[in-house]
TORGUDREN-310470 format. One record per residue (C-alpha): chain; residue in three letters; residue number from 0; x, y, z. Coordinates in steps of 0.05 Angstrom, whole numbers. Each point is the difference from the previous one (the first is absolute). Layout:
<rs>
{r "A" "ALA" NUM {X Y Z}}
...
</rs>
This chain:
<rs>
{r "A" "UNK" 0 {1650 2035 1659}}
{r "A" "UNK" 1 {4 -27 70}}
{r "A" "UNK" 2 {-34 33 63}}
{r "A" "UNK" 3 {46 39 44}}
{r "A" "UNK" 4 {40 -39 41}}
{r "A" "UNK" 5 {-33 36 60}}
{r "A" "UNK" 6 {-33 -30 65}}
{r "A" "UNK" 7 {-59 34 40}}
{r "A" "UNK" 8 {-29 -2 73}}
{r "A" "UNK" 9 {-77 27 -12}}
{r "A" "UNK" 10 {-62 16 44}}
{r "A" "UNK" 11 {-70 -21 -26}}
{r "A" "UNK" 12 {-36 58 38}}
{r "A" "UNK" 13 {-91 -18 2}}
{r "A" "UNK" 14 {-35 52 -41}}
{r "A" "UNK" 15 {-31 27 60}}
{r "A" "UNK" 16 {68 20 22}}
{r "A" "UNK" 17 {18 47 -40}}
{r "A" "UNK" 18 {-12 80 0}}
{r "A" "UNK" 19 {-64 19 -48}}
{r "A" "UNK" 20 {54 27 -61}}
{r "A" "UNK" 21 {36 -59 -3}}
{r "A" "UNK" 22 {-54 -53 21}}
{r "A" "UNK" 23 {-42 40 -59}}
{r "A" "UNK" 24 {59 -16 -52}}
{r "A" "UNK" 25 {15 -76 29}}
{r "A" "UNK" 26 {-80 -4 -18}}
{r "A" "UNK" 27 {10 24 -72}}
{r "A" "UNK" 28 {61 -40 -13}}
{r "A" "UNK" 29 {-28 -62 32}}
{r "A" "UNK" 30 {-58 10 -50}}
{r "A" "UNK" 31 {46 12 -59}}
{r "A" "UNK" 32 {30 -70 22}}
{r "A" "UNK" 33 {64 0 53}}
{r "A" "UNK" 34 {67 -28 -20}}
{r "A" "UNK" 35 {27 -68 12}}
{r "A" "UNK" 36 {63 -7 34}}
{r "A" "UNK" 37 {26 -35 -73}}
{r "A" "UNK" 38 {-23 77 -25}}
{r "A" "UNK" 39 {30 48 53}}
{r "A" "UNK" 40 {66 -1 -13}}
{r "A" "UNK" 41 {-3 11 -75}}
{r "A" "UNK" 42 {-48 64 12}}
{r "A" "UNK" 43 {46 33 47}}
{r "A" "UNK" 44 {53 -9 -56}}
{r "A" "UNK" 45 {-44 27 -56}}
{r "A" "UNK" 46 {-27 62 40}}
{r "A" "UNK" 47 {73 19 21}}
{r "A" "UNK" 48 {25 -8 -71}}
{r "A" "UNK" 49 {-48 42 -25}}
{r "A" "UNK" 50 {13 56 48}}
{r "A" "UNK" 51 {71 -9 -15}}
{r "A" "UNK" 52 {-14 -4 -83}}
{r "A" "UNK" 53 {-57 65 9}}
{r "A" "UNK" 54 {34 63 -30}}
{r "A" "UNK" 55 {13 32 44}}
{r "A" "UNK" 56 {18 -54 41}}
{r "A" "UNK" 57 {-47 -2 64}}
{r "A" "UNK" 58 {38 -4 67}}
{r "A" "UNK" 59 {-50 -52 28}}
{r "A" "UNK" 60 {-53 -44 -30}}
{r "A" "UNK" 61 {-67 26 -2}}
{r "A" "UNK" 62 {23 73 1}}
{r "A" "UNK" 63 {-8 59 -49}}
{r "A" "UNK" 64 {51 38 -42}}
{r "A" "UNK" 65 {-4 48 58}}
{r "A" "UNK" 66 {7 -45 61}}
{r "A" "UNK" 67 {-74 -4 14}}
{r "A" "UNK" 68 {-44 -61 13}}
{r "A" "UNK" 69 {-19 -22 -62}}
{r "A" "UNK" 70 {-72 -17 36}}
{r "A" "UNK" 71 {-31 -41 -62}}
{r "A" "UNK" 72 {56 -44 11}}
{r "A" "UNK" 73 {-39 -58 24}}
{r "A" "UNK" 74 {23 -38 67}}
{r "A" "UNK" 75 {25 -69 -8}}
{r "A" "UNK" 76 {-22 -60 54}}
{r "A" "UNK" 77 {10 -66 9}}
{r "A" "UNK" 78 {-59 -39 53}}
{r "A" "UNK" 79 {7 -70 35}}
{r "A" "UNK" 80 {-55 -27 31}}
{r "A" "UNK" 81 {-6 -12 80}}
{r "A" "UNK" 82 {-12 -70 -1}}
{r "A" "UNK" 83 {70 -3 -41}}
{r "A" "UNK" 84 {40 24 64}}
{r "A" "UNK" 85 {6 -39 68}}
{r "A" "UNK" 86 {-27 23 66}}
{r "A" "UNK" 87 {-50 62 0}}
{r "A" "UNK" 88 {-6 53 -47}}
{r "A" "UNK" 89 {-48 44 -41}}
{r "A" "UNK" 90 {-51 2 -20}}
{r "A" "UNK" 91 {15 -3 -70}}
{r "A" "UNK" 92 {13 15 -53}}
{r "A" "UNK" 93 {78 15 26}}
{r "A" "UNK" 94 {32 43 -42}}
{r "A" "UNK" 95 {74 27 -16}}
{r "A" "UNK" 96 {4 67 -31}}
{r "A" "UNK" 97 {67 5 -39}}
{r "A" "UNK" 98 {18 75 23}}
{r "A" "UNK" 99 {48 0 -56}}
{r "A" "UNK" 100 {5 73 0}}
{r "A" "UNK" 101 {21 4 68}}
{r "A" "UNK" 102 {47 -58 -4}}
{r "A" "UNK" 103 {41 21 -57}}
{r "A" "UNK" 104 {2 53 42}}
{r "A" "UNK" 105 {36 -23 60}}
{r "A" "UNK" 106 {42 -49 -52}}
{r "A" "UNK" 107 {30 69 -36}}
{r "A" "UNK" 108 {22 27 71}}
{r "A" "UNK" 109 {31 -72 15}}
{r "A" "UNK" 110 {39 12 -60}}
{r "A" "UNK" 111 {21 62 18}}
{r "A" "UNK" 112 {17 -26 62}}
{r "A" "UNK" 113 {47 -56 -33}}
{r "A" "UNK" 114 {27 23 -67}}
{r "A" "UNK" 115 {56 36 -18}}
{r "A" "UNK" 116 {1 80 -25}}
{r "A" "UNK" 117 {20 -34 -70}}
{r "A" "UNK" 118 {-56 -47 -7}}
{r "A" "UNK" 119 {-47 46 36}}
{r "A" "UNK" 120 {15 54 -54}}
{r "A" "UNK" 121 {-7 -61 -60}}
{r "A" "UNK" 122 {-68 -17 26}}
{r "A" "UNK" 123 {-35 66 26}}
{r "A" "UNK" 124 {-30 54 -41}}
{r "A" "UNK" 125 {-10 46 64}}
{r "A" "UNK" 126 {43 11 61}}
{r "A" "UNK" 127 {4 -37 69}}
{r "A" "UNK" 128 {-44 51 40}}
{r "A" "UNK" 129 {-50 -4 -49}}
{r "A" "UNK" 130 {-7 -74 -4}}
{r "A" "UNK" 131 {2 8 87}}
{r "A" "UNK" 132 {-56 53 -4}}
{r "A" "UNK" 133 {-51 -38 -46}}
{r "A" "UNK" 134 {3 -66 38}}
{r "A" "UNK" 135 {-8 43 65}}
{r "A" "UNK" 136 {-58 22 -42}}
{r "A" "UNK" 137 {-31 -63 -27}}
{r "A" "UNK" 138 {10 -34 65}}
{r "A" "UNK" 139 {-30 52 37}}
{r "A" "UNK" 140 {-68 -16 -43}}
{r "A" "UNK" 141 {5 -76 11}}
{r "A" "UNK" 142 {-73 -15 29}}
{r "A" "UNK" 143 {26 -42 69}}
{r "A" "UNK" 144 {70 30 0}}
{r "A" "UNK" 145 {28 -67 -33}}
{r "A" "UNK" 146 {7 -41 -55}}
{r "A" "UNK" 147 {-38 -75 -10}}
{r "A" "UNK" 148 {72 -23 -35}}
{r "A" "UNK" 149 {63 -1 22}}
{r "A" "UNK" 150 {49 -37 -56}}
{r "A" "UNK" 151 {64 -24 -11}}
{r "A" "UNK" 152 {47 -17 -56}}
{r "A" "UNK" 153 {44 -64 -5}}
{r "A" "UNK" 154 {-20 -29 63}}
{r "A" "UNK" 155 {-46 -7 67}}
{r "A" "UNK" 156 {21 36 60}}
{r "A" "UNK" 157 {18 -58 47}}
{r "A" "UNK" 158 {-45 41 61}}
{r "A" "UNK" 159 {-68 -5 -42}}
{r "A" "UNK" 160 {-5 -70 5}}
{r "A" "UNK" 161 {-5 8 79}}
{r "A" "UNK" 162 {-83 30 -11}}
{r "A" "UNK" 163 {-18 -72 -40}}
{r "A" "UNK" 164 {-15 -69 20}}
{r "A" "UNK" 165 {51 -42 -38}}
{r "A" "UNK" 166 {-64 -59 -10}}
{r "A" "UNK" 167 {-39 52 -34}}
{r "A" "UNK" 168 {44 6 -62}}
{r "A" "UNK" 169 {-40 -1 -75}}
{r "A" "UNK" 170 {48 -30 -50}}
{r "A" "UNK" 171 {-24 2 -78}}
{r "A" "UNK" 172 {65 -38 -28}}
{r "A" "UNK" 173 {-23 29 -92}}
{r "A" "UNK" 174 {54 5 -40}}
{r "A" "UNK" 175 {47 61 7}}
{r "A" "UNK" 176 {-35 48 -46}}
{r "A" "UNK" 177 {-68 -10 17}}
{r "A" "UNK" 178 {-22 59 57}}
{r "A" "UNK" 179 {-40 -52 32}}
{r "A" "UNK" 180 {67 -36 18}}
{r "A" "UNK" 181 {9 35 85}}
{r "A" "UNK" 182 {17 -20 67}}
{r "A" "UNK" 183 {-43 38 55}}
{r "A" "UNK" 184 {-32 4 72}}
{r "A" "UNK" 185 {-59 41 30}}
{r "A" "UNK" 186 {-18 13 70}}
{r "A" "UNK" 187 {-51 38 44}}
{r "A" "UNK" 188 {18 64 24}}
{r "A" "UNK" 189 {1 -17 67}}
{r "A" "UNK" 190 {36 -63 -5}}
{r "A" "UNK" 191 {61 35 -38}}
{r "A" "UNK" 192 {5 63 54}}
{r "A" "UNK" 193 {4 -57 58}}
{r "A" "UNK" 194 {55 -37 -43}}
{r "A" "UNK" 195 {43 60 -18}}
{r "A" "UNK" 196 {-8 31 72}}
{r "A" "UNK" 197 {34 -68 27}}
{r "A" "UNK" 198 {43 2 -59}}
{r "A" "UNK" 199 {23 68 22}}
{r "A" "UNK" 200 {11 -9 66}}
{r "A" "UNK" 201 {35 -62 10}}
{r "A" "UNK" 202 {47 23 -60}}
{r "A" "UNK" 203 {6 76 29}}
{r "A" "UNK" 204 {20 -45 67}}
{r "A" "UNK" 205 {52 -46 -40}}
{r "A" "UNK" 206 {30 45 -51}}
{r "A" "UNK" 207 {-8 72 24}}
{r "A" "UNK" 208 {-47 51 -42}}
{r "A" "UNK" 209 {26 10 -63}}
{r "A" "UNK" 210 {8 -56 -61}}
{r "A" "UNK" 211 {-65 -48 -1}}
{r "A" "UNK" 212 {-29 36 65}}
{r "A" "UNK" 213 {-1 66 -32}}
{r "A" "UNK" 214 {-43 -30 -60}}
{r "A" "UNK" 215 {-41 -38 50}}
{r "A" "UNK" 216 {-18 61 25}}
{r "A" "UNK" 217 {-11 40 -57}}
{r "A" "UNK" 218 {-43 -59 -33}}
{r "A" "UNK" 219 {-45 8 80}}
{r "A" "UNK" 220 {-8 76 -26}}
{r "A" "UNK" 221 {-24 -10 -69}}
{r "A" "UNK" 222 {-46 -47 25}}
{r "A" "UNK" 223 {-20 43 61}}
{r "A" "UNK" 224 {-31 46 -59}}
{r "A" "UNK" 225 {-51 -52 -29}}
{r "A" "UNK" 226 {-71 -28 27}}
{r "A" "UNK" 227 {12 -64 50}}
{r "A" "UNK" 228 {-56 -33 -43}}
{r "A" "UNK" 229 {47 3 -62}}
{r "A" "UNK" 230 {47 -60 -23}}
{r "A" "UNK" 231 {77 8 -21}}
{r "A" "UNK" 232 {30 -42 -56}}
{r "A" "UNK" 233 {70 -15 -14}}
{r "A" "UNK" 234 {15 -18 -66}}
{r "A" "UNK" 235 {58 -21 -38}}
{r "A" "UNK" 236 {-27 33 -65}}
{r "A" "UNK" 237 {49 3 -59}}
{r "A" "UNK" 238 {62 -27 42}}
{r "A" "UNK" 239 {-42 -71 -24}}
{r "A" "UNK" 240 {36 5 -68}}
{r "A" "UNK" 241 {60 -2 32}}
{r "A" "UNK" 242 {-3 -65 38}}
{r "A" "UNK" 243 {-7 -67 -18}}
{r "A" "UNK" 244 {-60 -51 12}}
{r "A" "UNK" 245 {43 -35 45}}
{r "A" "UNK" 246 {24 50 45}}
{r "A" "UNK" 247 {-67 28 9}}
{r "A" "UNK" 248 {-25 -59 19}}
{r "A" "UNK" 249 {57 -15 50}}
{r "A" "UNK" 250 {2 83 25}}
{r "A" "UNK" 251 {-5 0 78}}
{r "A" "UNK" 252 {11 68 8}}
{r "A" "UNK" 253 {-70 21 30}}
{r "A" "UNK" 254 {22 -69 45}}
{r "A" "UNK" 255 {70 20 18}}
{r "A" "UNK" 256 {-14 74 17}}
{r "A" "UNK" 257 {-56 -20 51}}
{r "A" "UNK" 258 {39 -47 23}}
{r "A" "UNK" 259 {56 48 14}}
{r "A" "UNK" 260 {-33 52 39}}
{r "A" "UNK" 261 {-15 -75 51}}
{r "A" "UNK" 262 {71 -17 2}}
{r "A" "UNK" 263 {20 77 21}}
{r "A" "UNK" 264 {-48 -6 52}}
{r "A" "UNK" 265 {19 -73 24}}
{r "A" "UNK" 266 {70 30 -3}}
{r "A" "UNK" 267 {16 -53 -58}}
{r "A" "UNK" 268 {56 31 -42}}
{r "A" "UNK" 269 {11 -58 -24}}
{r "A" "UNK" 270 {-65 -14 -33}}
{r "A" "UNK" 271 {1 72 -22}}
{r "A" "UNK" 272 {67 -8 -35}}
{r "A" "UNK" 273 {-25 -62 -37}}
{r "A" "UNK" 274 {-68 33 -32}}
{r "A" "UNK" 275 {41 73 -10}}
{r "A" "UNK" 276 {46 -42 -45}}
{r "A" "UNK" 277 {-59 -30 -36}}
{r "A" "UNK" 278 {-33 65 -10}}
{r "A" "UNK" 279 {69 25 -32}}
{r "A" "UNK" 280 {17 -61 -45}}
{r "A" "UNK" 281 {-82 7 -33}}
{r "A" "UNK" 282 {0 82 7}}
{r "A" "UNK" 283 {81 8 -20}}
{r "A" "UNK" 284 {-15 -28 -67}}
{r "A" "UNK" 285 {-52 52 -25}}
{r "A" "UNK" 286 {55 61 30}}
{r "A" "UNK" 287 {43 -31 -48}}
{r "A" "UNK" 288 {-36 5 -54}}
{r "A" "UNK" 289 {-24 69 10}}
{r "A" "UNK" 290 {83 18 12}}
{r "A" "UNK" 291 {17 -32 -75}}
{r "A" "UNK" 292 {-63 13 -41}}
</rs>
């Protein structure tokens, strides 16, 4: 079966970071052994199937029959080390908590929020208000007030490669089925702040405050939540299957994105035209296949 064809923007938070509950279950699960970033997406998919397979079906992963925190559920992480990220963070270990709880989550009120009645109805085994109250609820307990992952399905949005350094892409080009096979970039805390608080700016200047400023500055909030010690990762995860060798290796969009945000300040439209239609010929192709299956 292959992974989701989902992408994910983390944060690697140190130990010491965290509030006592949570830095008390990172310990245990870091003990237990942390999952790889080959691992992570597979888990997710195998807790949230079995939540959805559970009779009676469970709202939320990790939940009782009753709604309530089902607390010997134990917490999933995945840990980097500090001397794996540039520029200056930890001390280690660095670790990303999946919150899958609280994601799936805010992912059922997005649904709301873009589904029809129809599908809604298909889909849900309680109502709309319901679903709004719980992740109110589950959000509410979130230790930090925010998630460590924010993902994606089908593609990247074009604004996260603004927080990364284009040179400090890791590349493992295994063949399509192997969960090793990814595409990826990790950066201090500080460093990606400074780069999407430019990015935000000079596109807020250029394009006005919705669009790609409005997820600039959504992405400086999420961050805003999160130790400045901590490191942020972009990663392409399962959208690798979906690409070939080739156009991984030749993929400039961490390269054109950057390099837009110095042609709207230069006042180069131009240039920007040129790497906007190079995003959109490398990007188009995966909409398309997520429009015919």
């Amino acid at each position: 079966m292959p992974r989701p064809f989902v992408a994910y923007l983390r944060v690697y938070e140190p130990l010491s970071a965290l509030d006592a509950p949570l830095a008390d279950q990172a310990r245990k699960a870091l003990e237990a052994g942390p999952l790889s970033r080959a691992d992570a997406s597979a888990r997710e998919r195998e807790l949230w199937l079995r939540s959805q397979l559970a009779r009676p079906r469970r709202l939320l992963p990790g939940e009782r029959s009753d709604g309530r925190v089902a607390h010997d559920t134990p917490i999933d992480v995945m840990t980097i080390s500090p001397a794996e990220v540039p520029g200056d963070v930890g001390p280690g270990p660095l670790v990303c908590p999946l919150d899958l709880r609280a994601r799936s989550a805010a992912a059922l009120v997005g649904f709301l929020a873009t589904s029809s009645g129809p599908l809604q109805d298909a889909a849900l085994s309680v109502s709309p208000e319901t679903i709004r109250a719980r992740a109110t609820a589950v959000m509410a307990e979130l230790m930090g007030g925010a998630v460590h992952v924010i993902s994606t399905t089908w593609t990247v949005p074009l604004p996260w490669f603004a927080l990364v350094d284009p040179d400090a892409r890791r590349i493992v080009l295994a063949p399509r089925d192997d969960p090793e096979r990814q595409v990826s970039w990790r950066a201090s805390m500080a460093d990606a702040r400074q780069r999407v608080a430019r990015a935000r700016k000079v596109v807020s200047r250029s394009l006005g405050d919705e669009g790609p400023a409005k997820v600039l500055t959504d992405t400086a909030r999420w961050l805003d939540h999160f130790a400045p010690d901590s490191a942020v990762e972009l990663d392409y995860g399962g959208l690798v299957q979906l690409i070939e060798d080739k156009d991984l290796l030749e993929d400039t969009s961490a390269q054109d994105v950057n390099a837009i945000v110095d042609a709207l300040e230069a006042g180069d439209a131009e240039e920007v035209a040129l790497r906007y239609e190079r995003l959109r010929e490398f990007w188009g192709e995966l909409a398309r296949r997520e429009r015919h299956g």
